[in-house]
N, C-alpha and C positions, 0 to 999 in steps of 0.2 A: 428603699424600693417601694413604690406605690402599690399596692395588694389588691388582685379583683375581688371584690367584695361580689359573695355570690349568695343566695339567698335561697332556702329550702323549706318546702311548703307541701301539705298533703291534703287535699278535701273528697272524703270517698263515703259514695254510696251508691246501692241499686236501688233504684227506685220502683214499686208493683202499684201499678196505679188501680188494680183490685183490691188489694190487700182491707179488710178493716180496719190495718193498724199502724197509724198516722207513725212517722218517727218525729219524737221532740226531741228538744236539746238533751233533755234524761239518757236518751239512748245511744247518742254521740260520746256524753260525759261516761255511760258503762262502759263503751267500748275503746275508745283513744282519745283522750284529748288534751294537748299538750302543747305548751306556749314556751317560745325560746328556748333555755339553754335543758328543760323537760325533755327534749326530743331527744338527747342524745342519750339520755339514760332511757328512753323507753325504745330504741331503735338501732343503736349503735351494737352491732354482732346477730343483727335479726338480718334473716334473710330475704328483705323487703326490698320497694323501693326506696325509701329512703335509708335504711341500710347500705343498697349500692350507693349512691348519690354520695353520702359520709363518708363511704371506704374511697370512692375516687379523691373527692374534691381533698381531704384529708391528709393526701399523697403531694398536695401540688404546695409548692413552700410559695409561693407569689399568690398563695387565694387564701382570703378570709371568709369562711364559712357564716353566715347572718343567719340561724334559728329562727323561725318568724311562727306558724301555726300549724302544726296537726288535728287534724280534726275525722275522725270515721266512725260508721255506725254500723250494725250487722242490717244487709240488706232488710228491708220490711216496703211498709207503703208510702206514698209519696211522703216527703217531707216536709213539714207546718212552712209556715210563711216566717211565722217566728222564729225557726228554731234556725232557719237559711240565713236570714239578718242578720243573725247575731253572730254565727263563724262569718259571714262574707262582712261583715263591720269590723270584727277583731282580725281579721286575717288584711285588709287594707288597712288597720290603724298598726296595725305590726310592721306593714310595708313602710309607713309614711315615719313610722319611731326610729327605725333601722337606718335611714339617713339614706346616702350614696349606693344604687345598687349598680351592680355592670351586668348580671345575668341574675336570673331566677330557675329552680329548678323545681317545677310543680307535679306531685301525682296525684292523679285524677282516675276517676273510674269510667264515668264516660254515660254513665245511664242514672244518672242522678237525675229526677224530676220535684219541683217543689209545687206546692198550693196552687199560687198564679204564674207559674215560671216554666214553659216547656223545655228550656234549655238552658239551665243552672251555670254547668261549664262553662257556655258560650258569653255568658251573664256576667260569672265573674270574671273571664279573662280580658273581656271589653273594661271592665270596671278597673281591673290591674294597669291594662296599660293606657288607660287614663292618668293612673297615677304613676306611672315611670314613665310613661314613654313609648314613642315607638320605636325606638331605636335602642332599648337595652333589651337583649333576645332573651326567650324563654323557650326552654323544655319540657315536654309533658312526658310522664308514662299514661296508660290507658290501658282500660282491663281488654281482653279479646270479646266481651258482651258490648262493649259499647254502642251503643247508637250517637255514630259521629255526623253531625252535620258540616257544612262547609264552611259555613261562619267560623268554625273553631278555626280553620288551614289558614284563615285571613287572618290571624293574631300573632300564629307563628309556625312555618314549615315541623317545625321538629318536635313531632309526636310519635314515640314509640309503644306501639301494642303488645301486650304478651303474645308470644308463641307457643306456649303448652296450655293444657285445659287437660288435667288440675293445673294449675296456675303454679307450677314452680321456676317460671324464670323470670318471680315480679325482679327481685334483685338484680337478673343479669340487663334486665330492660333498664333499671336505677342506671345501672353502672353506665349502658350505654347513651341513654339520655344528658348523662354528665360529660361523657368524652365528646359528645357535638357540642354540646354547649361550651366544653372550653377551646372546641377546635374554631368556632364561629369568634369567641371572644380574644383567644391571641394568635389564631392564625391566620382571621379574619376571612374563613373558610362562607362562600355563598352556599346556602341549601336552598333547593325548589320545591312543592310540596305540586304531585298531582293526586286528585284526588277524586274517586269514583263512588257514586252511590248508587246502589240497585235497589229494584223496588221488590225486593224480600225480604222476610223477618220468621227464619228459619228455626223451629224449635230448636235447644240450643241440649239436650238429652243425648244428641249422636253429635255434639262437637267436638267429642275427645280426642287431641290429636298423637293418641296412639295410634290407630284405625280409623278407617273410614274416610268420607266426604272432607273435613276438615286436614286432618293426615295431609292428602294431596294438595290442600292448598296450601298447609305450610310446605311444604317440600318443595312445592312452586314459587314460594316467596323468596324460601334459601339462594334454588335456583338464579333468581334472579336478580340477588344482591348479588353474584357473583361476575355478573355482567358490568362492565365499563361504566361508570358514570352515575351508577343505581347504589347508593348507600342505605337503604332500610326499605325493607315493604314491609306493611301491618297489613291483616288483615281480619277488618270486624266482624263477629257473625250478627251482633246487635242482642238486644234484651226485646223478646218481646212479647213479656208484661207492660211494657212504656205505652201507656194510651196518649201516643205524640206524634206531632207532623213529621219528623226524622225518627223515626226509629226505625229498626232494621241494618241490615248487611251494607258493608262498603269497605273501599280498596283504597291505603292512601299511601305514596313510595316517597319517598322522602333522596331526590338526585339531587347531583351536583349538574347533572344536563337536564334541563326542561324538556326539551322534546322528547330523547329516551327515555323520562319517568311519565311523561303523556302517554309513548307509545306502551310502557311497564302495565302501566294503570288499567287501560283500556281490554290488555291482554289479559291480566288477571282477575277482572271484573268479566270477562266472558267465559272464562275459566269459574270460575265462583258461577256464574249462570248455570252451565253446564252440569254440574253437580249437583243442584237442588234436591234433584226430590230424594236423593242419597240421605238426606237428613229425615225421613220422615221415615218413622218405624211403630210397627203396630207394640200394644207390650200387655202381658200377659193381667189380669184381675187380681186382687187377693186372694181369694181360694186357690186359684189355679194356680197361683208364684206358688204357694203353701203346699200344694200337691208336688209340685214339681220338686220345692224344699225338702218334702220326705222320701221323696223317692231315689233321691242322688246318696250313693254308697260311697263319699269323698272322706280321706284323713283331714281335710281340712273344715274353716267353718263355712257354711254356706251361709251367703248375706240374701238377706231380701231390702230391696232399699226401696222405700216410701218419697220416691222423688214432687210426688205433686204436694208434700209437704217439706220442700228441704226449707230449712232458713236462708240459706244462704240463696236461696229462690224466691225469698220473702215470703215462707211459709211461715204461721203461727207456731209452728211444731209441737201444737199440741191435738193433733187431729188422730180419731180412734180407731178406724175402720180397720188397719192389721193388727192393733194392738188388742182391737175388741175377739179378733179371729187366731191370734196368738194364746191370748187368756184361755180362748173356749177351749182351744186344743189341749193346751198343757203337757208341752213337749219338753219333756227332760234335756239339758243344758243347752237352754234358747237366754240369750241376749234382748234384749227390748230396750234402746235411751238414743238420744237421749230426748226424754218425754217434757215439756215447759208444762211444769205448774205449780209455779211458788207455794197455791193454799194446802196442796196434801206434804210438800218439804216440810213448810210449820208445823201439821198436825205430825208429821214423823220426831219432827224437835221435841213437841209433847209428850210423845209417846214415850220417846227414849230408844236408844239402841236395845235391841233385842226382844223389845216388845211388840204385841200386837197390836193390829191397827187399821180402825177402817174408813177405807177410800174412794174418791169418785173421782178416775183419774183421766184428766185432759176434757177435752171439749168445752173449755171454757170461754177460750175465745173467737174460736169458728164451729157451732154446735150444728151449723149447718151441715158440717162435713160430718158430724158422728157428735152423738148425747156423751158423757161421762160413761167410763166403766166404773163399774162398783167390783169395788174389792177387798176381800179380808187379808192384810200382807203382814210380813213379818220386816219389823226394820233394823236394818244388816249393818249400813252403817250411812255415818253423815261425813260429811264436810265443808268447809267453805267454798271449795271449786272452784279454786286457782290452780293453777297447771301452767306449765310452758312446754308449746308441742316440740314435738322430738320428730317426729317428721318433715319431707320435705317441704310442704307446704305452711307457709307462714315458720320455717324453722327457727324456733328458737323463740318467739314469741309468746307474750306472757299473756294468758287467757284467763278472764272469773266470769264463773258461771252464776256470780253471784246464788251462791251454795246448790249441794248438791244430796243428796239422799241413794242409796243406793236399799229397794226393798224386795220379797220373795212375796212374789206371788203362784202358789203351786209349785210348780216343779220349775219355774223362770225367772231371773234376774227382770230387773227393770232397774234404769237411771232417770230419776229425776233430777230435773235443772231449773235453777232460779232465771234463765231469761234465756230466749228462742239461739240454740249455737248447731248447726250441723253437726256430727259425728264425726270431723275429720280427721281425727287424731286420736291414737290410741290410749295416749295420756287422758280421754277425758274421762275412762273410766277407770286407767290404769292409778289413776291419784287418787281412787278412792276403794283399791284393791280387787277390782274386778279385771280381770284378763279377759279380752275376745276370743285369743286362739283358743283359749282350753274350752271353748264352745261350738256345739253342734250349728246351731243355726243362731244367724246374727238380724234383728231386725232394725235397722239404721235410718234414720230421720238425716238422707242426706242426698246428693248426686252423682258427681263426677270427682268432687276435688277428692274424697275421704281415698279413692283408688292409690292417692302415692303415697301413703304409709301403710294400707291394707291389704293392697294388694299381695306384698310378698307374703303373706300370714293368712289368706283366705284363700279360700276354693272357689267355686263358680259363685256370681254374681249374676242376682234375679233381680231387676229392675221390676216394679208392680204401679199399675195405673189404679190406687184410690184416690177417693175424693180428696179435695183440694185445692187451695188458691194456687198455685204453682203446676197445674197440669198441663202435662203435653199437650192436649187436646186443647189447640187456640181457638177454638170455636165455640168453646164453652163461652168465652169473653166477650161482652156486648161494648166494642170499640165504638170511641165516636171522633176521633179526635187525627186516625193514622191515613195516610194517603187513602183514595178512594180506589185505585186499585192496587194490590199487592197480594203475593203471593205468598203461603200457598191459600190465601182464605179467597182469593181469584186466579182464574186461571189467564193469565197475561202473556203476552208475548214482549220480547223484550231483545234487543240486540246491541252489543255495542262494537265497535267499528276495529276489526282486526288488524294486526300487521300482516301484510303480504307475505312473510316469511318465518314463519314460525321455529320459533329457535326450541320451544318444549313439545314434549309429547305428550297425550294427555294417555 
């Protein structure tokens, strides 16, 4: 029996087109990168996208799975020119070695930007199916930041979004991206793609969809795959760091009826209008998070989270401004990591466990946000800073923080880490014997994601607006490159064209 040969591919990144810090190949190769039959040992029992993609195609005795390229890097600043060539050359010489494909399974992030490239995604999927074909179909996943253009809908209907933020259902989006793709290739099942773009680019701080503005929209998406003829709705809030002609929010349903995912589309993008300024929220200072921190009488730990520097926001994560207001306080069982800066981990290698040792920590590669703190610390202990998180998010996934240091300064723990990693996971301190819970207050170099392993183990969550590449406030950013009006940095009017009958409630 003839085998569809199906082909499985990964190229992920956020792109901050603020950022000072270019991602090169180096940064891809720390983070994932992985050719042929590599993938399955780096991905196979992770709860990813291409862990769903594995566990479907896996199941099906009539499909030959083709390993072809992974490639991801922790969000930072746009991506070199060079370092794009070289996965999108090996990732089409993987395509053209692999022989016969009948389907492709691609994840993608969706807000990747490179050097000379405002649209990487769109770039390489033009470039893919040059070399297979227009007629061997392709599936994509897509983070919920995405900033989707049209161009992508034209290469191929079937792109599915995350629906949580933290992002734990990249796997269940894997898994469903693989059932259309073999429902397209042996049941020869048609999909239509409509596809809405608005002209917003919503701080992405309030997209949690526990609560709030986002919340509703997925709940509306549900809603509406439940309807006749509607098989997927995504819906992107966009990245917007991206200094790009598409970036920002948009609506794409993925029917088997064209006209009812037109009429889906149009409904859900004036729904998504609707909601806007739901996402803009004022957030408290450093001091004032810090006030607020001591004042709260919880058995749990209290977090203050330093969002304008997460990593995963394409923060440096080594910015000072809580950690400079942490030090001064010198609050008995306070948390501070994880802090990036390889040159005080080496002076602690020097030192030796248990010795003293003095430090000037962070602010080395955004000094603009805050100078170095100086400090006299004791080192507690080291490690290499490998981990596999135990949380939902990215479970099971093997993480190196390329080393780690764990030091006391005063009365406070601090994590140092050998290269910029959000806080999402408990393992990234717990592997080097540091417990959160048994802590008063937590200060986390993180966002939204770190909530689905923390949250059952923390008390209230104090979000604080310091300096930083990654702040809420979009108006700090001198765009030159994104529509010329959009919101909220314009106030614009904007309508798109309702159904007469409205089947939800808002």
């Amino acid at each position: 029996m003839r085998k569809h040969r199906i082909g499985i591919a990964f190229f992920y990144h956020e792109s901050h087109s603020f950022s000072p810090m270019k991602t090169e190949i180096e940064q891809f190769r720390n983070e994932g990168y992985f050719i042929g039959d590599e993938i399955y040992d780096a991905y196979m029992g992770t709860k990813t996208e291409v862990g769903g993609f594995l566990d479907v195609l896996k199941q099906e005795k009539d499909v030959e799975i083709v390993p072809l390229l992974c490639a991801a890097a922790v969000p930072s600043g746009v991506v070199s020119t060079e370092a794009y060539s070289i996965i999108e050359n090996q990732m089409l010489e993987s395509i053209q070695q692999a022989g016969r494909l009948d389907g492709l399974l691609l994840a993608l992030h969706g807000a990747m930007v490179v050097e000379d490239l405002f649209d990487p995604e769109e770039h390489l999927l033009g470039k893919i199916c040059e070399l297979i074909g227009p007629y061997v179909p392709i599936a994509t996943t897509l983070d919920m930041h995405a900033n989707l253009s049209e161009k992508m809908v034209h290469y191929t209907p079937l792109h599915f979004g995350f629906k949580t933020y933290p992002h734990v259902d990249m796997y269940e989006q894997g898994v469903h991206a693989a059932i259309a793709l073999l429902k397209q290739i042996k049941e020869g099942v048609i999909f239509y793609a409509s596809f809405e773009k608005l002209p917003m680019m919503p701080p992405s701080i309030n997209m949690r969809t526990a609560e709030g503005p986002m919340h509703k929209m997925i709940e509306w998406a549900k809603q509406a795959e439940e309807e006749e003829g509607i098989y997927n709705v995504s819906v992107f809030g966009g990245f917007p760091y991206s200094d790009i002609p598409m970036v920002g929010a948009s609506v794409l349903v993925v029917s088997l009826d064209p006209q009812k995912g037109k009429e889906t589309a149009k409904k859900m993008a004036s729904l998504f209008w609707s909601v806007r300024e739901e996402f803009i929220i004022d957030l408290p200072g450093v001091k004032e998070g810090l006030d607020l921190a001591i004042s709260i009488d919880e058995d749990k730990p209290i977090v203050l989270v330093d969002i304008s520097d997460n990593p995963l926001s394409c923060g440096s994560g080594d910015t000072t401004e809580l950690l400079r207001k942490m030090v001064h306080m010198n609050i008995p069982d306070t948390l501070f990591g994880g802090l990036y800066d390889p040159e005080s981990i080496e002076a602690c290698r020097k030192a030796g466990v248990g010795n003293k040792v003095s430090l000037y920590l962070g602010g080395k590669v955004s000094p603009e946000f805050g100078e170095p703190v100086q400090v006299e610390a004791t080192v507690v202990a080291l490690s290499d800073g490998i981990f596999h998180n135990s949380g939902p998010f990215n479970q099971h996934l093997k993480v190196d923080l390329k080393g780690t240091a764990h030091i006391r300064v005063g009365e406070m723990d601090v994590l140092l880490i050998g290269r910029p990693m959000s806080a999402n996971d408990p393992e990234m301190f717990r592997h080097i014997g540091l417990e959160p819970q048994a802590k008063r207050i937590l200060g986390l170099k993180a966002k939204n994601h770190f909530r689905a392993a923390f949250e059952p183990i923390v008390g209230r969550i104090i979000y604080v607006d310091a300096p930083g590449v990654a702040s809420n406030r979009l108006t700090t950013f001198t765009y030159r490159h994104i529509p010329n009006s959009i919101w909220p940095l314009d106030d614009i009017q904007y309508e798109v064209e309702l159904r007469r009958k409205e089947k939800w409630k808002q």
